[in-house]
C-alpha positions in Angstrom: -33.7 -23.2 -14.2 -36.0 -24.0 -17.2 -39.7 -24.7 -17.2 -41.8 -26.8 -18.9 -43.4 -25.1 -21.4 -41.1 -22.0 -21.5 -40.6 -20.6 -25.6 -36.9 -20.0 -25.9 -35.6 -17.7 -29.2 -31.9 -17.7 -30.8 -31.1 -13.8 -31.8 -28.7 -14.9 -34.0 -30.4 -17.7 -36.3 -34.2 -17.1 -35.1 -35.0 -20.7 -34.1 -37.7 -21.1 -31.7 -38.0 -24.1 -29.2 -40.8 -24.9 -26.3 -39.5 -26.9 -23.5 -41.0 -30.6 -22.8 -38.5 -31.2 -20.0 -37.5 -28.8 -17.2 -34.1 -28.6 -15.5 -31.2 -27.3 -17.8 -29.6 -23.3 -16.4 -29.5 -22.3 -20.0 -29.8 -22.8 -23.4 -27.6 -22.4 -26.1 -28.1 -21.9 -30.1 -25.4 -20.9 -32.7 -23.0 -20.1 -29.7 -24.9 -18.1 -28.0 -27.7 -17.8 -25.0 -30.7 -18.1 -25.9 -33.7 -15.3 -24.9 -36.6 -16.8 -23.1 -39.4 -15.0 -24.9 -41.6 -13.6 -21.9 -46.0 -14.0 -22.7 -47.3 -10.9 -23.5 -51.0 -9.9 -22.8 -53.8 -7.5 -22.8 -51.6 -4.5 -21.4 -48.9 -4.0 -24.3 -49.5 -2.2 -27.0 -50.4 -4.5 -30.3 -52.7 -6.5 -28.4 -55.8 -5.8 -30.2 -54.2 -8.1 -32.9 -52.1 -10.9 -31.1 -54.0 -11.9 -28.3 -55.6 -14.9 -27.5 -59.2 -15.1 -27.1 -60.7 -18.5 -26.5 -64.0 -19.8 -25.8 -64.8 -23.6 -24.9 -66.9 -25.9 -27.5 -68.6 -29.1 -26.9 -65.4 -31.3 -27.0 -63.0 -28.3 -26.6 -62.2 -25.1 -27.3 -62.0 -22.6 -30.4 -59.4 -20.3 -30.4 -59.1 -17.0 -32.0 -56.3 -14.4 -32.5 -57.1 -11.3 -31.3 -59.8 -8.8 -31.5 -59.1 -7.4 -35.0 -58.1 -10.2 -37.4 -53.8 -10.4 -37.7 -52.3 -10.2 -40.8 -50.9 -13.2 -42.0 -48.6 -12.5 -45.0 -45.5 -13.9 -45.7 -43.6 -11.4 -44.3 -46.1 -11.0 -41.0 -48.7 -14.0 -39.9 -49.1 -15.5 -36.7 -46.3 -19.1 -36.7 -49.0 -20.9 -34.2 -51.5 -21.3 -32.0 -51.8 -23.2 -28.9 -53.9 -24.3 -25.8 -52.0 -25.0 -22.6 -53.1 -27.0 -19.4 -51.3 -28.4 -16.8 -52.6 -31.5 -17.9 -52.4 -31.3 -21.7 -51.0 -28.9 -24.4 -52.1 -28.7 -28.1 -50.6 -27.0 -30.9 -51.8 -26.0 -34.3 -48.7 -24.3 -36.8 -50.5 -21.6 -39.2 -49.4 -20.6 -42.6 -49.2 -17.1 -44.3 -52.6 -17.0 -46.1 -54.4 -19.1 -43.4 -57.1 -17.8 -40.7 -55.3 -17.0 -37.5 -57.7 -19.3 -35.7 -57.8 -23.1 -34.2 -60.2 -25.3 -32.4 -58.7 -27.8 -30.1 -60.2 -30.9 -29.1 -59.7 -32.3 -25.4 -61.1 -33.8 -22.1 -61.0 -31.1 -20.2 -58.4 -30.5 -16.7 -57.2 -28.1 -14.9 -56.5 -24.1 -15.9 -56.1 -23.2 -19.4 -54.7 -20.5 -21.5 -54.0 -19.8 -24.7 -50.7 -18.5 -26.6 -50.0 -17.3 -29.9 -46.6 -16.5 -31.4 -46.2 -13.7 -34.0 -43.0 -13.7 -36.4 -42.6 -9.6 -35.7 -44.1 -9.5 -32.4 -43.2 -12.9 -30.2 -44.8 -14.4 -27.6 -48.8 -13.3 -26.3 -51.2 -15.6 -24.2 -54.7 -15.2 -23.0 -55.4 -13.4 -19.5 
């Protein structure tokens, strides 16, 4: 069954879709099942490039993309950034040519994490 939140990825076209409701077995894009696109984090290799680091402001939070500043050409950038809660969610789409970074404005509630999604290299979120 399908989660709130979950990122879901067509192989065949390359569309990309987050879940606002929960409930359906599967999804489906150009005839085919789609691939839920599993977070990765600080263990795989790439990391020093796509993962989240965030650190809270007065108001909310600034987020940064990795370590080591990602590329973001037009054939490699990071699509978007986001900030995740189970109380809110917040997401800022990035451009080739654009800092890999966002700040985020909220009233705070419960755990939050941070995800980024990469053109080449999918899914990553803060630990």
């Amino acid at each position: 069954m399908t989660k709130l939140n979950q990122i879901w990825k067509c192989e065949v076209c390359g569309n990309v879709i987050e879940l606002v409701h929960f409930g359906a077995d599967s999804l489906v894009c150009c005839g085919q099942p789609m691939v839920e696109q599993e977070a990765k984090g600080k263990d795989q290799e790439g990391n020093e490039k796509h993962v989240p680091v965030f650190k809270k402001v007065d108001g909310g939070a600034f987020v940064k993309v990795g370590d080591v500043p990602h590329p973001m050409e037009e054939d490699h950038y990071i699509e978007w950034v986001e900030l995740v809660s189970d109380k809110w969610n917040g997401k800022v789409f990035l451009k080739p040519g654009e800092k890999s970074e966002a700040t985020f404005f909220y009233k705070g509630g419960g755990e939050v994490i941070a995800r980024t999604y990469c053109n080449k290299h999918g899914l990553w979120k803060s630990e």
